[in-house]
N, CA, C and O atoms as a MOPAC input file, in Angstrom:
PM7 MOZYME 1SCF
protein

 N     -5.42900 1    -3.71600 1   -12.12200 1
 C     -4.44500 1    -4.11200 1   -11.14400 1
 C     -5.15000 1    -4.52700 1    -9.86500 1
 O     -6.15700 1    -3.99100 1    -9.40200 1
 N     -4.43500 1    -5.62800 1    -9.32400 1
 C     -5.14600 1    -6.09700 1    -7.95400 1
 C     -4.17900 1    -5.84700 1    -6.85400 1
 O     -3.03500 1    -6.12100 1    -7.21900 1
 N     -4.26200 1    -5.37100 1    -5.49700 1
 C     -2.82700 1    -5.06600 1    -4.86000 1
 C     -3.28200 1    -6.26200 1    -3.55900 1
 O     -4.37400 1    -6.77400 1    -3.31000 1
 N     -1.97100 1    -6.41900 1    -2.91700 1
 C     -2.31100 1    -7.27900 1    -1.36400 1
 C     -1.23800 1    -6.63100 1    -0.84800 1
 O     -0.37000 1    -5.93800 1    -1.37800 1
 N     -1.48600 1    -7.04900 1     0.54500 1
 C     -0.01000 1    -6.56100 1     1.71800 1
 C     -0.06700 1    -7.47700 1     2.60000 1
 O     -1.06200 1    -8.10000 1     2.96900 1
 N      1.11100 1    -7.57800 1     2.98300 1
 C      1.46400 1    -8.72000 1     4.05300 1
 C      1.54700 1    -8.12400 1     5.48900 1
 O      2.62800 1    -7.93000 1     6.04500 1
 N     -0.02800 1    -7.76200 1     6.22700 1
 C      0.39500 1    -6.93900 1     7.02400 1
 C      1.46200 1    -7.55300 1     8.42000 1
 O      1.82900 1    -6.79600 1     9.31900 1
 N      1.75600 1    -8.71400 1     8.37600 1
 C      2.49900 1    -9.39500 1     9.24500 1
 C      4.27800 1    -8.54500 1     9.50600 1
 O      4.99200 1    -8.14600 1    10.42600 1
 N      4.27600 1    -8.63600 1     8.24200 1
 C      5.95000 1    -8.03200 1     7.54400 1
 C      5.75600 1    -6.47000 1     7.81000 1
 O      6.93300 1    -6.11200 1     7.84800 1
 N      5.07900 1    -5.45100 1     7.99500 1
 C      4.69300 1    -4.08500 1     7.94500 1
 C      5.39600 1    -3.69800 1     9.52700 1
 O      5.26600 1    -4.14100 1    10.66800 1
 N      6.05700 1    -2.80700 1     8.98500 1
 C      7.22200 1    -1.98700 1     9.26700 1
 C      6.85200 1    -0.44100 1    10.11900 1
 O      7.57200 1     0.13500 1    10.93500 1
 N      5.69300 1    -0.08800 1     9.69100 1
 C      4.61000 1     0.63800 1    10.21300 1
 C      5.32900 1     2.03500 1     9.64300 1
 O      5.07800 1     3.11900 1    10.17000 1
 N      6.02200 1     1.93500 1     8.79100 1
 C      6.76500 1     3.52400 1     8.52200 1
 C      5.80000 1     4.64600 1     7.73500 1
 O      6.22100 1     5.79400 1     7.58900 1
 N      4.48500 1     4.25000 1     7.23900 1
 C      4.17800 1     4.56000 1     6.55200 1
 C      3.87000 1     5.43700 1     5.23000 1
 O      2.80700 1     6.01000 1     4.99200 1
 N      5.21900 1     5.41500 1     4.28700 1
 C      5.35100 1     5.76400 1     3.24900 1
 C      4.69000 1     5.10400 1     2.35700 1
 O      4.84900 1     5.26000 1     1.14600 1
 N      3.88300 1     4.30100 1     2.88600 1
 C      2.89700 1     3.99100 1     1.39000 1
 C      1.24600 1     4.61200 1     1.88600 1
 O      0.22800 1     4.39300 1     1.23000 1
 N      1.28200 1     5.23500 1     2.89200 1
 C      0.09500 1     6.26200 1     3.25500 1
 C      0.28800 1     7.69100 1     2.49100 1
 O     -0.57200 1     8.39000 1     1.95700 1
 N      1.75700 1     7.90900 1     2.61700 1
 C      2.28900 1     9.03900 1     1.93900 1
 C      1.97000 1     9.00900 1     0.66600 1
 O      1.30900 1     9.96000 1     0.24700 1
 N      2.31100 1     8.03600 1    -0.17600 1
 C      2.52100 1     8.03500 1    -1.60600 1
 C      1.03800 1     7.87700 1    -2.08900 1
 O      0.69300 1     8.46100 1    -3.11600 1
 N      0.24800 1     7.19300 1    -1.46400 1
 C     -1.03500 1     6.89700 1    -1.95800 1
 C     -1.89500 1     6.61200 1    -0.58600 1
 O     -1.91700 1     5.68100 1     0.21900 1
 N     -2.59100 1     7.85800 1    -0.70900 1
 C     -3.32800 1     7.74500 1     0.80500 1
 C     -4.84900 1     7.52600 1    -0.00800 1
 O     -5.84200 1     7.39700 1     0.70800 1
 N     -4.94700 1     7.50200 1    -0.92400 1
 C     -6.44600 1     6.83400 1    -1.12300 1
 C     -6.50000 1     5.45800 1    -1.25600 1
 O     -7.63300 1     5.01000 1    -1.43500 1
 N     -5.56100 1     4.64000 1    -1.21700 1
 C     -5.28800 1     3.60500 1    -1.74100 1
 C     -5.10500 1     2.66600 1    -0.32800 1
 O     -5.90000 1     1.84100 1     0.12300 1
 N     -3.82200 1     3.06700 1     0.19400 1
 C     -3.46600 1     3.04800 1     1.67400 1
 C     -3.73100 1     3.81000 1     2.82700 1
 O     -3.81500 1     5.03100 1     2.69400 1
 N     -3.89200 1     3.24800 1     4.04700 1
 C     -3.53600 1     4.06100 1     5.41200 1
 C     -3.37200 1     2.82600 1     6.34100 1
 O     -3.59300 1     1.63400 1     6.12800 1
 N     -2.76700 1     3.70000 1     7.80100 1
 C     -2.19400 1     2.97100 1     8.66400 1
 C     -3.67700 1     2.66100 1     9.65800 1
 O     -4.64100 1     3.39800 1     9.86200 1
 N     -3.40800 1     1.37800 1    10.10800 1
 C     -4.23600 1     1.00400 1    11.63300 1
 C     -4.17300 1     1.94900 1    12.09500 1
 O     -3.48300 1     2.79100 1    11.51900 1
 N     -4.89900 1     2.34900 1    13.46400 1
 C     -5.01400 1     3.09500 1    14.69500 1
 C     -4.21800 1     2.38200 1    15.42100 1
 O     -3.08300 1     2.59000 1    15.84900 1
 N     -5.09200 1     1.33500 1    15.52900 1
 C     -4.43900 1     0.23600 1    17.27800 1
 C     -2.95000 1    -0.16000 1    16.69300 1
 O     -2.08800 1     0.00800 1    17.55600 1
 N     -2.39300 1    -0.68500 1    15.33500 1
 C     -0.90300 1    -1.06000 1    15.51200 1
 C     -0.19800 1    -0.48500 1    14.22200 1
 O      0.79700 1    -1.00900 1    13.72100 1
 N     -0.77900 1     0.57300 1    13.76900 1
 C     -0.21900 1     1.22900 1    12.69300 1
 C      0.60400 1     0.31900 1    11.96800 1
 O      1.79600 1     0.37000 1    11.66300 1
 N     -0.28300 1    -0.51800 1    11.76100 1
 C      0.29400 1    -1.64600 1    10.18700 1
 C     -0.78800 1    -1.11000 1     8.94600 1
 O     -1.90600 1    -0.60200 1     9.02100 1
 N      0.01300 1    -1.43900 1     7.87300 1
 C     -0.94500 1    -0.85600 1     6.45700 1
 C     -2.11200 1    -1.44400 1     6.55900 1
 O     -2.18700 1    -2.55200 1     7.08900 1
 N     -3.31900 1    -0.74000 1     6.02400 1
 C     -4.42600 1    -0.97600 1     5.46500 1
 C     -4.64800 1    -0.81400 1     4.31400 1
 O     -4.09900 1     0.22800 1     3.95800 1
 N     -5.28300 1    -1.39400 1     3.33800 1
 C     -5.17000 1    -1.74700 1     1.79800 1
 C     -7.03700 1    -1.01100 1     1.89700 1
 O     -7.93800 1    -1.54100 1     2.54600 1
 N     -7.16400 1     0.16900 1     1.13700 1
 C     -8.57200 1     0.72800 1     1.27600 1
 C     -9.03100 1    -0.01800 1     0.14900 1
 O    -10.06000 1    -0.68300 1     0.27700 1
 N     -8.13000 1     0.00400 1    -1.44000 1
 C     -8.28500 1     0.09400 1    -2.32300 1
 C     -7.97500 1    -1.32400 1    -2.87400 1
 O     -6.81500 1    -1.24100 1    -3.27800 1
 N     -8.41700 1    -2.54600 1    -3.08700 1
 C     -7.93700 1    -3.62900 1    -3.26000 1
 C     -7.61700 1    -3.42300 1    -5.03800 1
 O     -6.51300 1    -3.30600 1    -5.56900 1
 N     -8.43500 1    -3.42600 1    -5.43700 1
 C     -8.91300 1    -2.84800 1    -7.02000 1
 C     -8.80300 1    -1.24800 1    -7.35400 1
 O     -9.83800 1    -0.63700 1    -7.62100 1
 N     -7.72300 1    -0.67200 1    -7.33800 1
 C     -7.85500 1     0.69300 1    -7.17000 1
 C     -7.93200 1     1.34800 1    -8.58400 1
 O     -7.66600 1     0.44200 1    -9.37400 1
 N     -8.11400 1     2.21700 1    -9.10100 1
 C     -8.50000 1     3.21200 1   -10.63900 1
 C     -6.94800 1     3.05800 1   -10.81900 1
 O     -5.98500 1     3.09100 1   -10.05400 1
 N     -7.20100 1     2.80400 1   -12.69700 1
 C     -5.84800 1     3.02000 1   -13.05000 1
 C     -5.39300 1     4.78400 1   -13.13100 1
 O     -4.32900 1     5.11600 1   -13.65200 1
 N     -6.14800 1     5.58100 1   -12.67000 1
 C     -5.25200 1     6.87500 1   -11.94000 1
 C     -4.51100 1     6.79600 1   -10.75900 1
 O     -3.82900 1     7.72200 1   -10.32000 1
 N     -4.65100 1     5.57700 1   -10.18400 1
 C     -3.72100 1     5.67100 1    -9.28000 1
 C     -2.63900 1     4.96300 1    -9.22900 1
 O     -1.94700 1     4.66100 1    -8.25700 1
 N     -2.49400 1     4.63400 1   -10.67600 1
 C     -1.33600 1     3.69600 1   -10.55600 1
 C      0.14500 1     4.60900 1   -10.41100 1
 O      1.25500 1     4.15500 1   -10.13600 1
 N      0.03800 1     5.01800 1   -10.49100 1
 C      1.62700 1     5.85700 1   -10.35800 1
 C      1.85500 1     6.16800 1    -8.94700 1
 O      2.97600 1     5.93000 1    -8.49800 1
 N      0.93400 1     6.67800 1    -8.15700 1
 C      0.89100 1     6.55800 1    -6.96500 1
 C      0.75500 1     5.22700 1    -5.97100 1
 O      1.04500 1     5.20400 1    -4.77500 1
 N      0.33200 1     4.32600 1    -6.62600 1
 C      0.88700 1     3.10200 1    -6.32000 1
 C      1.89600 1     2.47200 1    -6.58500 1
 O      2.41700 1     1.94800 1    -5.60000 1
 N      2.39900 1     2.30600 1    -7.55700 1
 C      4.07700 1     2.10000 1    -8.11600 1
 C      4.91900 1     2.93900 1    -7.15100 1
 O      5.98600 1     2.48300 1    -6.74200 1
 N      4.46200 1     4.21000 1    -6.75000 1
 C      5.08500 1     4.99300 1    -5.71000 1
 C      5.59500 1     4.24600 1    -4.59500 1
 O      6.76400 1     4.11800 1    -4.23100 1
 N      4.35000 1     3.69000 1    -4.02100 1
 C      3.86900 1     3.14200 1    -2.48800 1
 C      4.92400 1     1.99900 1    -2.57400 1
 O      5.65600 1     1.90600 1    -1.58900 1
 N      5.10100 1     1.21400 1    -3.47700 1
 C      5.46100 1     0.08400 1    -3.50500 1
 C      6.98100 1     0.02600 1    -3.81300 1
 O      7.42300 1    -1.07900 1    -3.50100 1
 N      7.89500 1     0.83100 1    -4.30900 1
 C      9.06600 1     1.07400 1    -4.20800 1
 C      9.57500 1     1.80000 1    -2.99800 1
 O     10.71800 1     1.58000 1    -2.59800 1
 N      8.85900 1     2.57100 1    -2.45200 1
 C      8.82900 1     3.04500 1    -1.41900 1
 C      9.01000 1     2.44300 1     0.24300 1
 O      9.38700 1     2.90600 1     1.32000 1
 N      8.50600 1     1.15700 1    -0.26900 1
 C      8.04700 1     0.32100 1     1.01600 1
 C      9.25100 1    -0.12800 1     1.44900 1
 O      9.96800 1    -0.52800 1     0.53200 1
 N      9.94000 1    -0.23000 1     3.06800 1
 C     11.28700 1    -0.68800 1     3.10600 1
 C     10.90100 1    -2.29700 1     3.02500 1
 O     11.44500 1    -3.09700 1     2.26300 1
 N     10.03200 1    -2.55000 1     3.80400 1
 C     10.06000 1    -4.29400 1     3.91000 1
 C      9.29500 1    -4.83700 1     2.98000 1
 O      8.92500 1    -5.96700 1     3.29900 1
 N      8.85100 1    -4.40600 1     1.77900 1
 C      8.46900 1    -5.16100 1     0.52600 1
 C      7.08200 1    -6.06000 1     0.91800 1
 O      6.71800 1    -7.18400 1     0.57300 1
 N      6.68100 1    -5.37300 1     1.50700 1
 C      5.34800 1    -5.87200 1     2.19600 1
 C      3.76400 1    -5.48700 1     0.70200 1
 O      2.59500 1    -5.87100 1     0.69000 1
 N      4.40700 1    -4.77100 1    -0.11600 1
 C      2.97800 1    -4.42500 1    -1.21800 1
 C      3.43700 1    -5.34700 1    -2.20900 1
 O      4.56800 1    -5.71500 1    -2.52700 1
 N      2.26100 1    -5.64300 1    -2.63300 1
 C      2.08000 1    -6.38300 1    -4.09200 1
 C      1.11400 1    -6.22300 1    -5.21900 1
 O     -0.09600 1    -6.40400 1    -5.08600 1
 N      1.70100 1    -5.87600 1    -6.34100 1
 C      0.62600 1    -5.50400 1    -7.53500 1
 C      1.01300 1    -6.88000 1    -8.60300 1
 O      2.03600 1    -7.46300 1    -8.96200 1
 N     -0.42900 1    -6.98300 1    -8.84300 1
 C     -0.72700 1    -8.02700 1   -10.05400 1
 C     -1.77300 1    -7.14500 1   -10.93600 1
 O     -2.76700 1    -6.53000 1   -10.55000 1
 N     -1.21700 1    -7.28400 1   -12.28200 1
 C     -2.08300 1    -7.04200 1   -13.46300 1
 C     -3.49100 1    -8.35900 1   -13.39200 1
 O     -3.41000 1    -9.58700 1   -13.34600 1
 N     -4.75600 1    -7.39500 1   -13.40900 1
 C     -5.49500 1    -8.37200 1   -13.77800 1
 C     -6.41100 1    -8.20400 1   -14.90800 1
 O     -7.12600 1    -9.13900 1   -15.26900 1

């Protein structure tokens, strides 16, 4: 899986830090998402599927690669 975020659209709520904090976390300076994990282990996919239903403004994206 490959993920992206649109940090433009980011809402700063961060429930996708919650759901997957190895994967995600927020800026300092404008607490918009940070994507740690571009390519992340398929152990974290559930916790990413998490992040991403989770998100109010639909700002995550997963592609099978």
């Amino acid at each position: 899986m490959t993920l992206s975020v649109d940090r433009d659209g980011c809402t700063s709520c961060g429930d996708c830090a919650l759901a997957a904090p190895e994967v995600f976390d927020l800026d300092d300076d404008d607490a918009k998402v940070i994507l740690l994990l571009a390519q992340p282990p398929e152990s974290a996919r559930v916790a990413v599927e998490q992040a991403i239903r989770d998100c109010p403004a639909g700002v995550l994206a997963m592609v099978e690669t």
